[in-house]
mmCIF file of the C-alpha atoms, coordinates in Angstrom:
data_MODEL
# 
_entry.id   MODEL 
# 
loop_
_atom_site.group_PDB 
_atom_site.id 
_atom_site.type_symbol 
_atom_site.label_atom_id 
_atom_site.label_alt_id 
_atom_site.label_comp_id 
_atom_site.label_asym_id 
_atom_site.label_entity_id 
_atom_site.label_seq_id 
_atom_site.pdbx_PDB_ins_code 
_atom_site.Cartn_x 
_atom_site.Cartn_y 
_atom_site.Cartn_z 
_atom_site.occupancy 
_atom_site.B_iso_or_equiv 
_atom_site.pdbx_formal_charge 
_atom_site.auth_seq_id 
_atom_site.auth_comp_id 
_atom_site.auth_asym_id 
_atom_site.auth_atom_id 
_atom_site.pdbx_PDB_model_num 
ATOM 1  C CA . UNK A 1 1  ? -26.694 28.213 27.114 1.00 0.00 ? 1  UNK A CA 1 
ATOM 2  C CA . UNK A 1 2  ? -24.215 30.407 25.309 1.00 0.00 ? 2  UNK A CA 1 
ATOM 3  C CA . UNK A 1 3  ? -22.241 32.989 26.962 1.00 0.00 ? 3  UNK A CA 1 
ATOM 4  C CA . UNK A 1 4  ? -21.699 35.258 24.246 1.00 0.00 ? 4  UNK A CA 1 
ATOM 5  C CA . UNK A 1 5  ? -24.423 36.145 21.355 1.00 0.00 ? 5  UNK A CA 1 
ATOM 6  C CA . UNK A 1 6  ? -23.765 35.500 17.877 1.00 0.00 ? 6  UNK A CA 1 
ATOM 7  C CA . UNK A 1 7  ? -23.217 38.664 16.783 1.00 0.00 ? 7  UNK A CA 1 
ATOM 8  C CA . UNK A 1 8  ? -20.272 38.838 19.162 1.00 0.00 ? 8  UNK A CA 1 
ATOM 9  C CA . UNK A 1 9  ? -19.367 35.160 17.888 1.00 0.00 ? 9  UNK A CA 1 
ATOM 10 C CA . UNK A 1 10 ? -19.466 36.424 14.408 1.00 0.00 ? 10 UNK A CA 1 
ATOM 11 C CA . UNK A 1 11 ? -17.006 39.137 15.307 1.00 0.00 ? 11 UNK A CA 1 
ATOM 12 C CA . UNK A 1 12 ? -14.715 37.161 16.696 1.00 0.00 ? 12 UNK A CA 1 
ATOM 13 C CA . UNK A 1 13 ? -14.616 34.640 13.619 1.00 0.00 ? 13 UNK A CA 1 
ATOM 14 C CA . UNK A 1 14 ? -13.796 37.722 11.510 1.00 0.00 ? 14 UNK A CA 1 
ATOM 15 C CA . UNK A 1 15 ? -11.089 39.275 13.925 1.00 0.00 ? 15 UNK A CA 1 
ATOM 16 C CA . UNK A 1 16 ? -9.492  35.476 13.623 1.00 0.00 ? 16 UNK A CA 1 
ATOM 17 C CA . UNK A 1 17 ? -9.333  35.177 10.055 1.00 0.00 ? 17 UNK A CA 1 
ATOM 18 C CA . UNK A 1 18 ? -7.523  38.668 10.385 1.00 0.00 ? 18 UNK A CA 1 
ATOM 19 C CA . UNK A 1 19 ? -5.029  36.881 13.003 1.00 0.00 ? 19 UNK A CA 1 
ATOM 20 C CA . UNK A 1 20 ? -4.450  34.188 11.086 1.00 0.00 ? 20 UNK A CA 1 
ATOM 21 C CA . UNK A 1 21 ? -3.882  36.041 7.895  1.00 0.00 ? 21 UNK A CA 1 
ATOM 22 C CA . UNK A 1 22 ? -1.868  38.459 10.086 1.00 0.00 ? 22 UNK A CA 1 
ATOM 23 C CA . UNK A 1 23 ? -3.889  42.020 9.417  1.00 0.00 ? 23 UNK A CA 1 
ATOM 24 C CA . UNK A 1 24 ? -5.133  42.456 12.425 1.00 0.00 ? 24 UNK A CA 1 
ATOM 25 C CA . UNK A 1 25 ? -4.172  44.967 14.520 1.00 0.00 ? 25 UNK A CA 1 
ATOM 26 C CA . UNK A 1 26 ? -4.463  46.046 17.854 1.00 0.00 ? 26 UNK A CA 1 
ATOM 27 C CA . UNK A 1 27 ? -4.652  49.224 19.461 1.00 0.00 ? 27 UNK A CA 1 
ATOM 28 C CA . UNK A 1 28 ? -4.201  52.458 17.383 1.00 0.00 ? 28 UNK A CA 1 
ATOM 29 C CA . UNK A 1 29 ? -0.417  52.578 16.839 1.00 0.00 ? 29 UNK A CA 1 
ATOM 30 C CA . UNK A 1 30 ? -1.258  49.716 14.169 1.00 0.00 ? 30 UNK A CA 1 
ATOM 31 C CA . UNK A 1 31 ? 1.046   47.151 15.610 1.00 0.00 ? 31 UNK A CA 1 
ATOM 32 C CA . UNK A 1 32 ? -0.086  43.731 15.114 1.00 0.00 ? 32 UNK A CA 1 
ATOM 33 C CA . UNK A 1 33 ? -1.774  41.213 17.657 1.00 0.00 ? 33 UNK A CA 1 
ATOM 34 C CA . UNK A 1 34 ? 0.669   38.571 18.748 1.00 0.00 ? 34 UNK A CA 1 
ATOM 35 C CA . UNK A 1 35 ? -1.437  35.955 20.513 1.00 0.00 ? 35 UNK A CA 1 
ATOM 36 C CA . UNK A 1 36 ? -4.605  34.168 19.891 1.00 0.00 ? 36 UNK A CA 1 
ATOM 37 C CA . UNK A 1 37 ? -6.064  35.536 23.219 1.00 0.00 ? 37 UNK A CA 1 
ATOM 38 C CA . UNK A 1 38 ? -5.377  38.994 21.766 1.00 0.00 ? 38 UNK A CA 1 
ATOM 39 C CA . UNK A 1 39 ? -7.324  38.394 18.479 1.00 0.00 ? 39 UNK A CA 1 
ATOM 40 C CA . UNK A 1 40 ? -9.981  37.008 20.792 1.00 0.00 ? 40 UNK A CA 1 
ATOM 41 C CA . UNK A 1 41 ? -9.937  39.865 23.115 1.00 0.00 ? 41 UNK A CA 1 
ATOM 42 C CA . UNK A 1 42 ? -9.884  42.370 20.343 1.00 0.00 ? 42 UNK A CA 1 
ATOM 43 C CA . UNK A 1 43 ? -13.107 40.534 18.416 1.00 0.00 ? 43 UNK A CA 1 
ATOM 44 C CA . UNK A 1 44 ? -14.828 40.932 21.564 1.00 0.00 ? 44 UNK A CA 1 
ATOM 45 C CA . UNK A 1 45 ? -13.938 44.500 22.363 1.00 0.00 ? 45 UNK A CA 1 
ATOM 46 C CA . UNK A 1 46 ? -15.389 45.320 18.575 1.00 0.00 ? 46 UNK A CA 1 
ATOM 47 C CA . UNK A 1 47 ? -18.612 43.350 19.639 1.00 0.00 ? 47 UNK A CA 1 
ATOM 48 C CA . UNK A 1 48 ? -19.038 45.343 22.905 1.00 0.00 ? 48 UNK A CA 1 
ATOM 49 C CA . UNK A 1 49 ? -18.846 49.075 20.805 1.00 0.00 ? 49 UNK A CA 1 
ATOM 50 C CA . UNK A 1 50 ? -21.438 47.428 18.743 1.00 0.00 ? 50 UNK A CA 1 
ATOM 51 C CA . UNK A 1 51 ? -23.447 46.414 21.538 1.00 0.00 ? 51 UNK A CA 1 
ATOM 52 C CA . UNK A 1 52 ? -23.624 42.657 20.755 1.00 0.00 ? 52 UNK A CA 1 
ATOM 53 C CA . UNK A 1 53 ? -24.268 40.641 23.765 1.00 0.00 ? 53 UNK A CA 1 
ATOM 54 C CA . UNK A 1 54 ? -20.944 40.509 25.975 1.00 0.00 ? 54 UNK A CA 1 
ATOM 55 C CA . UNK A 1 55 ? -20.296 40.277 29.498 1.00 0.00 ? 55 UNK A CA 1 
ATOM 56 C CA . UNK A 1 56 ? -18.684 43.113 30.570 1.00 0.00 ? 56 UNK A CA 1 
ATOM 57 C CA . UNK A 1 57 ? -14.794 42.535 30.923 1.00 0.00 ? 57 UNK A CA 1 
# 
């Protein structure tokens, strides 16, 4: 059984590419993330606002 839904799976594929390409960003002063746990945390943090299936935190 999966613990996340795909649409929160989906998000986080995206917010990795970003990592990996290094454009993604966290938090609003626009610095960028510096771990792969923070690309992870921020992919699921976008899935939660858009109510994708996510336990809470």
């Amino acid at each position: 059984m999966a613990k996340y839904g795909k649409k929160a799976q989906e998000k986080v594929k995206e917010t990795m590419k970003e990592y990996k390409k290094g454009e993604l960003e966290s938090g609003s002063r626009g610095k960028k993330a510096k771990s792969r746990k923070q690309a992870v945390a921020i992919g699921l943090s976008k899935a939660r606002k858009e109510g994708a299936k996510v336990p809470s935190k």
